[in-house]
C-alpha positions as CSV (number, residue, x, y, z in Angstrom):
1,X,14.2,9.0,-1.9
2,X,13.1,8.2,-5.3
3,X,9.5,6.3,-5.8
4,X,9.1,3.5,-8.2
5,X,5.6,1.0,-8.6
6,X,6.5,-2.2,-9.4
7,X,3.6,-3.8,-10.8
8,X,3.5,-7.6,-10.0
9,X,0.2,-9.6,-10.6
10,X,2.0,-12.6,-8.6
11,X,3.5,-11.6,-5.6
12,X,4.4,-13.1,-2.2
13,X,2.7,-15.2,-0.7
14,X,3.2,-16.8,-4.4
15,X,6.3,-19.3,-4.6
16,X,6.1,-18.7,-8.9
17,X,9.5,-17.3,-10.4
18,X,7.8,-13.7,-11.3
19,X,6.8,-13.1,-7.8
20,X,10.5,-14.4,-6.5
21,X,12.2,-12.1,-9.4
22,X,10.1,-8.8,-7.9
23,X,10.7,-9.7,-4.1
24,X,14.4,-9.9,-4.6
25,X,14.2,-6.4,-6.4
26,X,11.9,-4.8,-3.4
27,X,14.0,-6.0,-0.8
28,X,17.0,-4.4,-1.4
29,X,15.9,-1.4,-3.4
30,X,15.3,1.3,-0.9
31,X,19.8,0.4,0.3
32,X,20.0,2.8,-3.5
33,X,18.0,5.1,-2.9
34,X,14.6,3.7,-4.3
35,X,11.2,3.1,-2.1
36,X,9.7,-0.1,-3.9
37,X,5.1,0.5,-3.8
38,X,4.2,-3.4,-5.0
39,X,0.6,-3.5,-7.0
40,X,-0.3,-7.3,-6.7
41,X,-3.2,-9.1,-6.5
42,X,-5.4,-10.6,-3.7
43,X,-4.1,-14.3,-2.8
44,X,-7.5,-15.8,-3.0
45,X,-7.7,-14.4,-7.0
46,X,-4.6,-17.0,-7.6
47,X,-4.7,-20.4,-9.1
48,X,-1.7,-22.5,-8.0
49,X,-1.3,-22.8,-4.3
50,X,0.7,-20.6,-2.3
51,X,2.6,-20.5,0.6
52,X,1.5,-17.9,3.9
53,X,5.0,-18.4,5.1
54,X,6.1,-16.3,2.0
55,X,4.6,-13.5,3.8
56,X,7.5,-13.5,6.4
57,X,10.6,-12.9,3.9
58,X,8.8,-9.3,3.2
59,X,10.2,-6.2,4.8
60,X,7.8,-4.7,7.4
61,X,8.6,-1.6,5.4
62,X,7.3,-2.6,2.4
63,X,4.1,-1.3,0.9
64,X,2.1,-3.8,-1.1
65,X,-1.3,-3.1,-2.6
66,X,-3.2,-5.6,-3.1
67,X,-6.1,-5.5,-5.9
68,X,-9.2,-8.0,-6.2
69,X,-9.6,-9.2,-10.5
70,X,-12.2,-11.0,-12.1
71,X,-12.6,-14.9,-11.3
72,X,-10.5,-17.4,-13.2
73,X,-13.9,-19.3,-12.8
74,X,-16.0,-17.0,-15.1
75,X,-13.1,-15.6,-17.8
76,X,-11.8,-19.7,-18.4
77,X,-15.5,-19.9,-19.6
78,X,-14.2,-17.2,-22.4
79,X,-10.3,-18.7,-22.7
80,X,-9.0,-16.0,-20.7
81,X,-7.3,-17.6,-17.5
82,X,-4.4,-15.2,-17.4
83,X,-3.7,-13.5,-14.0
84,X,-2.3,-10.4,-15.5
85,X,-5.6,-9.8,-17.6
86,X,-7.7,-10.9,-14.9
87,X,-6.4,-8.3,-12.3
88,X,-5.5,-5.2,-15.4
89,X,-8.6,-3.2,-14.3
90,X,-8.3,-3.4,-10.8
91,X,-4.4,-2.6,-11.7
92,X,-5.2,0.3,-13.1
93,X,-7.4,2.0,-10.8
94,X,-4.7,1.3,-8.0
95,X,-1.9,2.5,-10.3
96,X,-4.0,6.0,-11.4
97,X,-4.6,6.7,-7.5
98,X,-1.2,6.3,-7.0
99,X,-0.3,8.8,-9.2
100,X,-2.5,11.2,-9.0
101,X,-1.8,11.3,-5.1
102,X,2.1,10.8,-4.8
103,X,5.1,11.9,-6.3
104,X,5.7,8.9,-8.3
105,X,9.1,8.6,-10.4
106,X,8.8,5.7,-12.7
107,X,6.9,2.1,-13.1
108,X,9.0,-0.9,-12.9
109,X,7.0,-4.4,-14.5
110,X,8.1,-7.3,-15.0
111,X,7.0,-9.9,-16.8
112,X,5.5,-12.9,-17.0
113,X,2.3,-12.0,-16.8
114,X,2.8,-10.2,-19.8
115,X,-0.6,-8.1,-20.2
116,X,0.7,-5.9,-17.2
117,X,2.7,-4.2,-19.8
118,X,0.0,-2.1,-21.1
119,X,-0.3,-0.3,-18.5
120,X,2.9,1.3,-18.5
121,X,2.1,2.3,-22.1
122,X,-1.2,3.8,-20.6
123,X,0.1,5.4,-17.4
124,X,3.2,7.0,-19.8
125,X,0.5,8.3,-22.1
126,X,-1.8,9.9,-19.0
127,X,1.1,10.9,-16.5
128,X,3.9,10.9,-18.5
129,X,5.7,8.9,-16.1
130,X,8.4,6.3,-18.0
131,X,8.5,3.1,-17.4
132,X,11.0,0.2,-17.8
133,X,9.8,-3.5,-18.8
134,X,11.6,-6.5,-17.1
135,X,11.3,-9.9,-19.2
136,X,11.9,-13.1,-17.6
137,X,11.0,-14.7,-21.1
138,X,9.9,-12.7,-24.0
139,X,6.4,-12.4,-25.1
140,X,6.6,-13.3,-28.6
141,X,8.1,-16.6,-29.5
142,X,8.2,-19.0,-31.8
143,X,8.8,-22.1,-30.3
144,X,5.1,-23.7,-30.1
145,X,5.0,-23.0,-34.0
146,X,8.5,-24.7,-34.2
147,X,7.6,-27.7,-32.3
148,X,5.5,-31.2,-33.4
149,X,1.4,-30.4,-33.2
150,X,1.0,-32.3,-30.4
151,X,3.3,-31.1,-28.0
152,X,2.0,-27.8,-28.2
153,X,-1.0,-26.7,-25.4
154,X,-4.3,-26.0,-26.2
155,X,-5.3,-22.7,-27.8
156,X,-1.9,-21.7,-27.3
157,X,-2.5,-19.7,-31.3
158,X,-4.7,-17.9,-29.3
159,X,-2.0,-16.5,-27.3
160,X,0.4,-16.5,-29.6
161,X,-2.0,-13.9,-32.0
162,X,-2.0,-11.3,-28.5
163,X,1.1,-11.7,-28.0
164,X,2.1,-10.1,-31.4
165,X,-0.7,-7.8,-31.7
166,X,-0.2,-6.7,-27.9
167,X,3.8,-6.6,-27.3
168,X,4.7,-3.9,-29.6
169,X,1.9,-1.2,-28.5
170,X,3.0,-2.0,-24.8
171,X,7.0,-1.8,-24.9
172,X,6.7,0.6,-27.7
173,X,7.8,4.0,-25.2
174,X,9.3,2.0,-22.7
175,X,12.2,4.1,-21.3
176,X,14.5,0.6,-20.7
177,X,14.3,-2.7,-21.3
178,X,15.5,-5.3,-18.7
179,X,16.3,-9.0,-18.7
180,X,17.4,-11.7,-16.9
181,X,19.7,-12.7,-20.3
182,X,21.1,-9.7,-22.5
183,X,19.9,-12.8,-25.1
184,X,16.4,-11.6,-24.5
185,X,16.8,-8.2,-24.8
186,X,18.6,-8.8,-28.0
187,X,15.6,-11.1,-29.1
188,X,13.3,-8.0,-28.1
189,X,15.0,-4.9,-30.4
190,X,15.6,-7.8,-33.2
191,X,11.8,-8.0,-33.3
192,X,11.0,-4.2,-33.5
193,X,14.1,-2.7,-35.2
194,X,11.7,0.2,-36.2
195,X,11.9,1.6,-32.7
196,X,14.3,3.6,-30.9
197,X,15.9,1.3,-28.3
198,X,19.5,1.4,-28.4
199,X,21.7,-1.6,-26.7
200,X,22.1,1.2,-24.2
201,X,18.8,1.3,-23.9
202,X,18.9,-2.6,-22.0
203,X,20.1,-4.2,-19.5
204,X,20.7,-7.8,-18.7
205,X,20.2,-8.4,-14.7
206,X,20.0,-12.4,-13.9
207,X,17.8,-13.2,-10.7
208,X,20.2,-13.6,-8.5
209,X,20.4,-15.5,-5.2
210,X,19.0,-14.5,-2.3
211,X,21.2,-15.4,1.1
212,X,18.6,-14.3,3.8
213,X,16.1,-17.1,2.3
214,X,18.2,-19.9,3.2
215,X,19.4,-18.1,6.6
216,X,15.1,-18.1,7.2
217,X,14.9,-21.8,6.0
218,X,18.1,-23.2,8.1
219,X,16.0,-21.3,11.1
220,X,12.8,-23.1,10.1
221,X,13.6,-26.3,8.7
222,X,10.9,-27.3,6.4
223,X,9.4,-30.7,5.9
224,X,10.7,-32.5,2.7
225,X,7.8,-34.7,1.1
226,X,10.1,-36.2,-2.1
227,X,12.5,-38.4,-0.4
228,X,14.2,-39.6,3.2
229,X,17.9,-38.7,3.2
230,X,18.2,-41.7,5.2
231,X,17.2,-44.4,3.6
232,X,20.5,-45.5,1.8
233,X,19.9,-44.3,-2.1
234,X,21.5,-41.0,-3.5
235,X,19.3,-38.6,-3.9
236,X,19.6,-36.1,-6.8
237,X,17.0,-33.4,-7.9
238,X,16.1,-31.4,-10.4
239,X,14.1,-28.8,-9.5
240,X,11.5,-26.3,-11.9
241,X,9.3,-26.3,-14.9
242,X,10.1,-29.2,-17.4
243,X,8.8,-28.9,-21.4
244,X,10.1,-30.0,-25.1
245,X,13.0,-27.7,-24.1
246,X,14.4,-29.9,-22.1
247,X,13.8,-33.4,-24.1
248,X,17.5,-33.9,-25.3
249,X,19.3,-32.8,-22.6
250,X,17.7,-35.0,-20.1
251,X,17.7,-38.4,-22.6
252,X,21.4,-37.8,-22.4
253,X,21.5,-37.9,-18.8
254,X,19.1,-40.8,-18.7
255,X,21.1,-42.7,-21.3
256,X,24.2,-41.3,-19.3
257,X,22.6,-43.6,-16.4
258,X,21.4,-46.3,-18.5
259,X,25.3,-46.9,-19.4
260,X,26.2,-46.6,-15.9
261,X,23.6,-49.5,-14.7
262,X,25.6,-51.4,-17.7
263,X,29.0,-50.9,-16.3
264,X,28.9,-50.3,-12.7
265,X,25.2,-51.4,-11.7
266,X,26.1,-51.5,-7.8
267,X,26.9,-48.0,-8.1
268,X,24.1,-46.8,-10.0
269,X,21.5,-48.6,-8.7
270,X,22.0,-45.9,-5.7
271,X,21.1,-42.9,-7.7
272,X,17.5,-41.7,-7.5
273,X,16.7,-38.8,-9.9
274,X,13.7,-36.7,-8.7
275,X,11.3,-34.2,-10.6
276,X,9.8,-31.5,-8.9
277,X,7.3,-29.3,-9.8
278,X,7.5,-29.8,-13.7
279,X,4.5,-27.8,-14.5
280,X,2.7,-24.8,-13.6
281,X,-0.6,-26.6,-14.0
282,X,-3.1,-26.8,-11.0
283,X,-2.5,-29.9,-8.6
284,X,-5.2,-31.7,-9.8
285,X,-4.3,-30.9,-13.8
286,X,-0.9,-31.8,-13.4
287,X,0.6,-34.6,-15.6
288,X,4.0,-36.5,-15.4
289,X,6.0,-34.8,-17.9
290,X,9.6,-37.0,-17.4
291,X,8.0,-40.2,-17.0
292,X,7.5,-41.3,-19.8
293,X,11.4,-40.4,-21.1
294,X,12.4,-42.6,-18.6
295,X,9.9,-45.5,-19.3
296,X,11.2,-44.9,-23.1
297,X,14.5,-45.4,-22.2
298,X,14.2,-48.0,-19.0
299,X,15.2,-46.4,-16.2
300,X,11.7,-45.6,-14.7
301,X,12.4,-47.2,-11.5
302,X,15.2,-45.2,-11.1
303,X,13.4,-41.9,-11.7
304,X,10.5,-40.2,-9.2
305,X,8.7,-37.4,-10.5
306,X,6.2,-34.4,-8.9
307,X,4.3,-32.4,-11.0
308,X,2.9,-29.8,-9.2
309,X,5.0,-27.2,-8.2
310,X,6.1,-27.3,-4.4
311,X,6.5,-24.7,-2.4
312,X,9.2,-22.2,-2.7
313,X,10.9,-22.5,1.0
314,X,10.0,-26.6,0.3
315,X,11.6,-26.3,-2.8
316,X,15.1,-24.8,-0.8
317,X,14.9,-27.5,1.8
318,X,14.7,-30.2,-0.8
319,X,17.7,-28.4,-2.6
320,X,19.5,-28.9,1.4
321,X,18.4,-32.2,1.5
322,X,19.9,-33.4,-1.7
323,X,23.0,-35.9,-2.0
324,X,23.5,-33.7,-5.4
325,X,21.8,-31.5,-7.8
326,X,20.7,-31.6,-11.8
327,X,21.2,-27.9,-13.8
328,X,19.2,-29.4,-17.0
329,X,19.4,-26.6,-20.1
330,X,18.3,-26.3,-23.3
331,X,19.2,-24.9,-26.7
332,X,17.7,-21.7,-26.8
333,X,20.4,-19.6,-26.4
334,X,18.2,-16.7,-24.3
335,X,17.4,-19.3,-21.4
336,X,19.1,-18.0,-18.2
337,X,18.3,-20.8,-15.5
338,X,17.3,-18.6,-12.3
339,X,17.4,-22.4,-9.9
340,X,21.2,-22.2,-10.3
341,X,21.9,-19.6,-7.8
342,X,19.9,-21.4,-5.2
343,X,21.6,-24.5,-6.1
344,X,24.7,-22.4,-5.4
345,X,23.6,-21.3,-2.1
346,X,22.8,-24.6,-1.4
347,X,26.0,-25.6,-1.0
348,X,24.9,-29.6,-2.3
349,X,27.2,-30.8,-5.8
350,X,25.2,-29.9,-8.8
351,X,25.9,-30.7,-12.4
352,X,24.8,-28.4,-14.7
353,X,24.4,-28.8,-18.4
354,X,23.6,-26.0,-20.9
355,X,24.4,-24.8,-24.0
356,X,28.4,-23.2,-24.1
357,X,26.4,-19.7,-24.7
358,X,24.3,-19.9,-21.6
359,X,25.5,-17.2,-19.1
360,X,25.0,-19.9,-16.3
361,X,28.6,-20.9,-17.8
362,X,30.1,-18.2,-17.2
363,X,28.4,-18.3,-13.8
364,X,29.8,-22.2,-12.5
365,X,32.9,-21.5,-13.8
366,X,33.6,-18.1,-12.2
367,X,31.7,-19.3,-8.7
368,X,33.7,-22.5,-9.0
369,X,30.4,-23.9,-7.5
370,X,29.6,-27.5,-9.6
371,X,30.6,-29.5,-12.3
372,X,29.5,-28.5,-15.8
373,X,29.2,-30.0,-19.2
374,X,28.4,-27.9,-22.7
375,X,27.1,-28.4,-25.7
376,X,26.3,-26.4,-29.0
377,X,25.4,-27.1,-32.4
378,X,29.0,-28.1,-33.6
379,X,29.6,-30.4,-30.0
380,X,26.4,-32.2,-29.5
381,X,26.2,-33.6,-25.8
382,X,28.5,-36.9,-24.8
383,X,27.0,-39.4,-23.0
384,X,30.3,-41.0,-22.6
385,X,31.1,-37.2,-20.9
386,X,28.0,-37.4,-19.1
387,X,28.5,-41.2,-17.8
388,X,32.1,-39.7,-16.1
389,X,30.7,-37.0,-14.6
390,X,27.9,-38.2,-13.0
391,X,30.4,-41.5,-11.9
392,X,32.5,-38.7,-10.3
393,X,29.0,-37.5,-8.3
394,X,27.9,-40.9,-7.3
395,X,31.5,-41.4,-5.4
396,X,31.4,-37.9,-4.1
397,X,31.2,-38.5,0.1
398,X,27.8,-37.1,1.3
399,X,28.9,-34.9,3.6
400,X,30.6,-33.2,0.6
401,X,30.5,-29.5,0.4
402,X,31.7,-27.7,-3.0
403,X,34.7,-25.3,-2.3
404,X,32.6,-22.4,-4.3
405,X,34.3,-19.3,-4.0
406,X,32.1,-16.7,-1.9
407,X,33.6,-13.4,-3.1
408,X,33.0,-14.0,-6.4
409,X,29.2,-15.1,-5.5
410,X,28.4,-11.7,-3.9
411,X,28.3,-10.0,-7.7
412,X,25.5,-12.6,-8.3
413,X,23.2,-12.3,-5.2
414,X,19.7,-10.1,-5.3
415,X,21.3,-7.2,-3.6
416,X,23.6,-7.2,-5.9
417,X,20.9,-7.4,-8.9
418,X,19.3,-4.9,-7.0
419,X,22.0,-2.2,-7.2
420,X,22.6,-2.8,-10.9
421,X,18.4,-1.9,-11.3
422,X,18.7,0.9,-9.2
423,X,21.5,2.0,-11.8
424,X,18.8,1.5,-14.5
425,X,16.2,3.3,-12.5
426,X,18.2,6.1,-12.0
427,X,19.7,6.6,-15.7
428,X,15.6,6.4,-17.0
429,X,14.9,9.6,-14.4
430,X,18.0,11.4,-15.2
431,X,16.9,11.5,-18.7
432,X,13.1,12.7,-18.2
């Protein structure tokens, strides 16, 4: 069997998206022929809370090492917070051991966090081992410069500056480039046309949705803290990071509602739209980032929001709990929205709205899983569109489950994201 280190800075017992992206990859590698080593990071070295229960979705098989790094404490006193910097040293000496002791056959990272990255370049240049980088979101954007002043975060120039200087040493001899949108990959080779990468040379592999979690959770019901089921309102929930991005879509939806309390206020004074987890900050940093939409356009009592992120397993059983769901996209064109294959799996009504060139189109409409409306540049959203579909939601019966259709589902599950990596994995050796 084939050996591949999968460096991951987050990792389980985390409940953040990079750590659920790598544990979905490990956990139904070694079925192709792959045995998954995880470099991570000591718990206790993380910032935002995590979740021990994680811990028990990991295959007994699986070998994680797990690295100390330098307190978030003493490098925020420099600007340096990031969790991939923090741990890079201690990283390194675990990934050189590794190598100089066992037959290893490539290094798998994924990223965000992004610094990780260099150490591909480094262990290609000292081991000659290749390496393929995974992007969730690419490293060098330009949305904070594209964006009012005061929406953007703090030192975020500083950032930005690493992130150019940075990116192109560390990808520069990747062997493959992955993605969870071929959209990013395409963003990637538009921004260093000088090197060799081909189209062939990427691959576009979304999350995927993982079936065994929600087996776990219907085992081990979790408690949901946003809302009682039973109290007589219609709970719907959006669930994940919220930013500018997501600004017009969701004043449609709350303007969508605001026309609904107009003409049918008996009906729509049932709904009850909850925000979960809208930032990454810290508990204690975390500030409404909906709210004020909402008071802007009058529905605040209408609208709940939760900051801080939940959870991962309380995140699924709020998704169980739901009456129905909100898909909320953007208009960047790369964004792939990794919650909609646990809203999927969820089997609760979801409507999803995203841009007509967002593969989680192409997703709904083969799955036949929810009700979606588009939107581009040329067909801006409807409220009068959005009004009917969410109508149609509202006088869904709650015991409602969407007719999705399961076969088609199974080429969008991790094991099935899995396979197409181990494809990847397999064409980088073959070509060493």
């Amino acid at each position: 069997m084939k050996r591949v280190v999968i460096i991951a800075p987050d990792f389980a017992p985390s409940s953040m998206p990079p750590s659920l992206r790598v544990r979905f990859f490990a956990s139904h590698l070694t079925e192709f022929g792959w045995e998954p080593i995880i470099i991570s990071t000591k718990p206790e070295f993380y910032e935002n809370a995590f979740d021990p229960e994680n811990e028990k979705l990991l295959s007994p098989a699986l070998q994680v090492i797990r690295t100390p790094a330098f307190s978030a404490a003493l490098t925020r006193r420099f600007g340096l917070g990031d969790l991939s910097l923090r741990s890079l040293w201690f990283h390194w000496k675990a990934l050189a051991k590794l190598c100089h002791e066992q037959k290893v056959d490539l290094i798998f990272i994924s990223v965000p966090p992004y610094y990780s990255m260099l150490l591909g370049r480094l262990a290609y240049m000292c081991f000659r081992i290749p390496y393929v980088v995974d992007y969730i979101d690419p490293w060098v954007s330009d949305f904070y410069r594209l964006i009012p002043k005061s929406q953007r975060p703090s030192k975020w120039w500083i950032a930005d500056r690493l992130s150019r200087l940075l990116e192109p040493i560390a990808v520069k001899q990747a062997a493959h480039l992955t993605a969870v949108s071929k959209a990013t990959t395409d963003m990637v080779r538009a921004s260093y046309p000088h090197f060799r990468f081909t189209e062939a040379m990427t691959t576009e592999i979304p999350y995927g949705g993982e079936i065994s979690d929600f087996e776990h959770l219907r085992k081990n019901p979790r408690k949901n803290s946003i809302f009682d089921r039973t109290d007589g309102f219609l709970h719907f929930c959006y669930i994940g990071t919220f930013n500018a991005r997501y600004f017009d879509t969701t004043r449609a939806v709350f303007n969508a509602v605001k026309l609904g309390l107009e003409r049918q206020p008996d009906l729509f004074n049932r709904i009850r739209l909850h925000f979960v987890g809208t930032t990454y900050a810290p508990e204690a940093q975390a500030q409404p980032q909906v709210l004020p939409l909402a008071h802007e356009i009058g529905i605040e009592t209408l609208v709940d929001e939760h900051p801080a992120r939940v959870a991962y397993l309380e995140s699924l059983q709020i998704l169980l709990d739901s009456h129905a769901l909100l898909a909320l996209g953007s208009d960047t064109l790369h964004y792939s929205a990794s919650k909609i294959f646990p809203y999927i799996l969820s089997q609760r009504p979801f409507l999803a709205i995203f841009h007509t060139l967002s593969n989680v189109i192409d997703t709904v409409t083969q799955t036949n899983s929810g009700s979606l409306v588009s939107f581009d540049a040329n067909h801006p959203l409807d409220i009068e569109q959005l009004y009917r579909a969410l109508t149609n939601m509202l006088e869904l019966p709650t015991t409602y489950i969407p007719t999705t259709n399961w076969d088609v589902f199974q080429q969008y599950t991790a094991r099935a994201m899995a396979e197409r990596l181990a494809k990847v994995l397999d064409q980088v050796v073959a070509h060493e």
